[in-house]
C-alpha positions in Angstrom: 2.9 30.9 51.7 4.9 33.2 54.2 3.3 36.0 56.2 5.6 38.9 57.8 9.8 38.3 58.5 10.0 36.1 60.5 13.1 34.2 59.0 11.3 30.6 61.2 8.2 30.6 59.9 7.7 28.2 57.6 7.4 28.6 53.9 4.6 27.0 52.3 3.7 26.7 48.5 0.7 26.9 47.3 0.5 24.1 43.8 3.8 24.8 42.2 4.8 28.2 41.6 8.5 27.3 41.5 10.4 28.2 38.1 13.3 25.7 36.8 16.3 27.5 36.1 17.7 27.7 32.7 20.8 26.5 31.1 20.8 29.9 29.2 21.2 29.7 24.9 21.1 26.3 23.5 22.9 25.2 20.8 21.0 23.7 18.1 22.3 20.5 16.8 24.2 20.2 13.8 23.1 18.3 10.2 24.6 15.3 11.8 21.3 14.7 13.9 19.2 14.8 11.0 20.4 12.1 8.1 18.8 12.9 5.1 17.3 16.5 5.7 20.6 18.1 6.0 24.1 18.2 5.1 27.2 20.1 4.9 27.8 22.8 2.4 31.4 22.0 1.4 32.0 19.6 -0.3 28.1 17.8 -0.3 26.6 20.6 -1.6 28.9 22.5 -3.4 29.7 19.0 -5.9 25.9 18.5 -5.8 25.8 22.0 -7.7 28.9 21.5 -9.9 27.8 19.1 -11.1 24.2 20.6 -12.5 26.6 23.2 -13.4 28.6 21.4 -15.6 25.2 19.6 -16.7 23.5 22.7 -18.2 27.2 23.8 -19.8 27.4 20.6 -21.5 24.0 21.1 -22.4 24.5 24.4 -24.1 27.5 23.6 -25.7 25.4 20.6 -27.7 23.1 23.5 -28.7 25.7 25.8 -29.9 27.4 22.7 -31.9 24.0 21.6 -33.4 22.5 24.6 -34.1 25.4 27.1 -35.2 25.0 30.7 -35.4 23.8 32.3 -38.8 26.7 34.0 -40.8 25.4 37.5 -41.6 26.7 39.8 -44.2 30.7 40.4 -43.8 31.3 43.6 -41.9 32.5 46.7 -43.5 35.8 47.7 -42.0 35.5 51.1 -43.2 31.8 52.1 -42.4 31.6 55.2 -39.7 30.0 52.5 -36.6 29.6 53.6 -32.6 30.9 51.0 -31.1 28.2 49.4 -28.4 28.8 46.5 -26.6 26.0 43.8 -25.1 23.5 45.4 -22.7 24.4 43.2 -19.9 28.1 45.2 -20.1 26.3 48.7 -20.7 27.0 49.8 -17.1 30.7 49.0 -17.5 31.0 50.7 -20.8 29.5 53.7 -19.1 31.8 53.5 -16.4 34.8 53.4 -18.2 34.1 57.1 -19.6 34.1 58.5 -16.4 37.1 60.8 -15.1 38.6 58.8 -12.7 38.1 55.2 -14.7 39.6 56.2 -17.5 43.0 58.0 -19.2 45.7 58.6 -16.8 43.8 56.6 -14.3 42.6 53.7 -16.3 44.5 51.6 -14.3 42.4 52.9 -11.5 39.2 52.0 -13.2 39.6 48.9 -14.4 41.7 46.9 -11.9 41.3 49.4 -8.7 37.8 50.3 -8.4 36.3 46.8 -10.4 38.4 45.1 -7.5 36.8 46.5 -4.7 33.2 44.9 -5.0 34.9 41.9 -6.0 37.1 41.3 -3.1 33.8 42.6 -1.0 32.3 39.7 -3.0 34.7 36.7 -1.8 35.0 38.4 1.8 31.2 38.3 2.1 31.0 35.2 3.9 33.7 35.7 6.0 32.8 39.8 7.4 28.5 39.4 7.6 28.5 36.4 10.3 25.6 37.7 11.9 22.5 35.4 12.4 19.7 37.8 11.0 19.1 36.8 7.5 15.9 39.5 7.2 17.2 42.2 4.7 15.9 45.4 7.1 17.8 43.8 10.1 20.8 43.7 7.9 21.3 47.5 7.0 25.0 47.8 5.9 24.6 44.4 3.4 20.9 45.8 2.5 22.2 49.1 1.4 25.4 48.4 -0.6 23.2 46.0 -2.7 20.5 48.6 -2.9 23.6 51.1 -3.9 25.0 48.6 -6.5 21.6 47.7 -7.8 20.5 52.0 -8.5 24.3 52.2 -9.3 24.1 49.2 -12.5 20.8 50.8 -13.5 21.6 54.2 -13.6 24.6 53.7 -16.2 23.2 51.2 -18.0 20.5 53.9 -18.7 23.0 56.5 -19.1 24.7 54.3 -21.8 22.1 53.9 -23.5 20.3 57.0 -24.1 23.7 58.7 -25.1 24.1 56.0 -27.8 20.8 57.4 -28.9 22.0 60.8 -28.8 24.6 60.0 -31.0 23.0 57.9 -33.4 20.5 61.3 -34.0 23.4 63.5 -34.0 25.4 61.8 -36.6 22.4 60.4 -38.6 23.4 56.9 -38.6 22.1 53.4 -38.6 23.0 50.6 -36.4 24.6 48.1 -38.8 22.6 45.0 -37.1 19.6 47.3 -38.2 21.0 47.8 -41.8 21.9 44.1 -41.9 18.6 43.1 -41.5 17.2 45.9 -44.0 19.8 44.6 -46.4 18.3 40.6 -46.2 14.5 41.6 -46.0 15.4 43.1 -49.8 17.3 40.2 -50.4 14.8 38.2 -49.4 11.9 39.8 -51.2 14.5 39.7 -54.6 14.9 35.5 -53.8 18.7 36.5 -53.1 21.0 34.8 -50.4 20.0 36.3 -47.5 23.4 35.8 -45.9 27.5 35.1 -46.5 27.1 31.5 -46.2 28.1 29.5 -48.8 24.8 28.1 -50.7 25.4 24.8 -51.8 25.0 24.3 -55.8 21.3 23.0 -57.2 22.1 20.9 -59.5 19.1 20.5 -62.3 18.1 18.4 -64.0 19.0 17.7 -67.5 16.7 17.2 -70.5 13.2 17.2 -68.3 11.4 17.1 -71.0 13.2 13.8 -72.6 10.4 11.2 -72.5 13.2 9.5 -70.7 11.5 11.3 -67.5 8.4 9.6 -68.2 9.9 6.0 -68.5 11.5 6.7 -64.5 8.0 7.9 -63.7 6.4 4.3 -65.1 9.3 2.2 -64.0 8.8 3.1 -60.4 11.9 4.7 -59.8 10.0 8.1 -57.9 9.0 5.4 -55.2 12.9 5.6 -54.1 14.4 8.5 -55.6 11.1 11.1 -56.0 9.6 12.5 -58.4 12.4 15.4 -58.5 15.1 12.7 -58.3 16.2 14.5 -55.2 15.6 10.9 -53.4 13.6 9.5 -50.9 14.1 6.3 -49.6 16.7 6.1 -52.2 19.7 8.6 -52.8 19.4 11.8 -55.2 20.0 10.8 -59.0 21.0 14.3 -59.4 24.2 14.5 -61.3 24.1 10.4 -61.4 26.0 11.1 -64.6 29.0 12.3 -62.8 29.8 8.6 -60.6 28.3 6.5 -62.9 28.2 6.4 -67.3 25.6 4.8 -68.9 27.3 1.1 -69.2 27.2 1.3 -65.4 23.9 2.6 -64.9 22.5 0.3 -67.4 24.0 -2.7 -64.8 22.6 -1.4 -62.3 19.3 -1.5 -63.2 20.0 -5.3 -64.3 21.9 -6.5 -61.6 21.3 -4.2 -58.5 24.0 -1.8 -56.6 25.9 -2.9 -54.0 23.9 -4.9 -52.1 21.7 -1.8 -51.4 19.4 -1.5 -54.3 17.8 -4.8 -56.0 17.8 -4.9 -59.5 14.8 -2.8 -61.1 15.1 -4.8 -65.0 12.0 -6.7 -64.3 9.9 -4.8 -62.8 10.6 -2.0 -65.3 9.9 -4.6 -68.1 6.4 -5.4 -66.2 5.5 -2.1 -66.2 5.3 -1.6 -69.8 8.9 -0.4 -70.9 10.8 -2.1 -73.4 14.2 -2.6 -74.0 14.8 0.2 -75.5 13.5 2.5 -73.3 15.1 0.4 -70.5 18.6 1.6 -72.6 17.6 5.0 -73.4 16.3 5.8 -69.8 20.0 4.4 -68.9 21.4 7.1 -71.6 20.0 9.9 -69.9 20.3 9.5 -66.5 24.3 9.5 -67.3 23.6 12.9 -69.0 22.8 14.3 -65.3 25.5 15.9 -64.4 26.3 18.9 -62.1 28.0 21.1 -64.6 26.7 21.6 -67.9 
């Protein structure tokens, strides 16, 4: 410790009250020095999310091909209809009826002013640089999403309530709505319920032939059901149509194919004779699809 200015006198400290300098910012390492935490964002990354990209697409599209969409009703071409498109695209719609987005300046609207936020959107990256990444530190970014977000609401809510306005006005019904009106009656009346081709029932002929009792005791149900629609075995329904009775009568004798043993014996056992052995042959070729 010093005392006075005397420039001589000695200078003594007292522990260590001498502070390092500094070497100023210091740049953080890159992902490089940590293998496995981190790594870089093109291409590492970006493939990484591709490909669970293209995942969940392929995903989807197996959806759409195993379950497809319902066919409704066909639409009437000459019905008086508002045309409204999904709500996701409401704010668009809505935005295409203004002024300066539409008419002599729909070239404006759609490729001009839908450009704008797009180009912002690719430029992003490239203009906000900064280091801040809390929202109220970031004014300019904060408020044009703040402005887009009040801006999509606002005319998808527009959109909407002058659809309703117009519906009221004019008295109609949305044809989804009258669609599914039209298929609850339908429904209730045991009618197709939609324009997709129903495929044909085909009865079955003669129930009442005592024939159907001989299949019931011969065991046949155990393979094709009790409403010959099959079980383990294919439907007999319409039988008549592939096979006559000659055919179905060696069947039954010698087997099909490879696929169904022959039933002669253990028909026999069960009780049925000969002739009901041929006659049960008879009318399972009268089952046919058309009558």
């Amino acid at each position: 410790m010093a005392h006075g200015k005397d420039s001589k006198e000695k200078v003594v400290f007292v522990g260590d009250s001498r502070v390092r300098k500094g070497n100023g910012f210091i740049t953080p390492p890159d992902y490089t020095a940590y293998p496995g935490k981190s790594e870089a964002f093109i291409p590492n990354f970006l493939l990484k999310e591709w490909m669970v990209g293209v995942v969940v697409l392929v995903g989807f599209l197996v959806l759409t091909i195993a379950e497809p969409a319902p066919l409704g009703f066909p639409a009437n071409p000459s019905a008086s209809v508002i045309p409204m498109p999904d709500w996701y695209f409401l704010f668009l719609y809505q935005y295409l009826k203004l002024p300066y987005a539409s008419g002599d300046y729909v070239v404006l609207g759609t490729l001009g002013v839908s450009g704008i936020p797009f180009i912002a959107l690719l430029l992003a990256p490239f203009l906000d640089t900064g280091k801040e990444r809390r929202f109220y530190r970031r004014p300019i970014a904060s408020s044009l999403m703040i402005l887009g977000l009040l801006a999509v609401t606002f005319l998808t809510n527009t959109a909407w309530t002058h659809y309703k306005h117009q519906l009221a006005e004019t008295g109609q019904i949305p044809e989804d709505i009258q669609r599914e009106e039209k298929a609850a009656e339908n429904r209730a009346k045991g009618l197709p319920t939609s324009n997709a081709k129903q495929a044909a029932v085909v009865a079955i002929v003669d129930k009442e032939d005592k024939a159907m009792e001989s299949f019931k005791k011969a065991g046949c149900i155990s393979c094709h059901a009790a409403d010959m629609k099959g079980a383990s075995g294919p439907s007999l329904r319409g039988i008549g149509d592939v096979h006559d009775k000659d055919a179905i009568l060696t069947i039954i004798k010698e087997g099909y194919n490879g696929k169904m043993p022959a039933q002669y014996d253990a028909a026999i056992a069960a009780g049925l004779t000969d002739q009901d052995v041929d006659h049960l042959a008879e009318w399972l070729a009268k089952q046919k699809a058309a009558q």
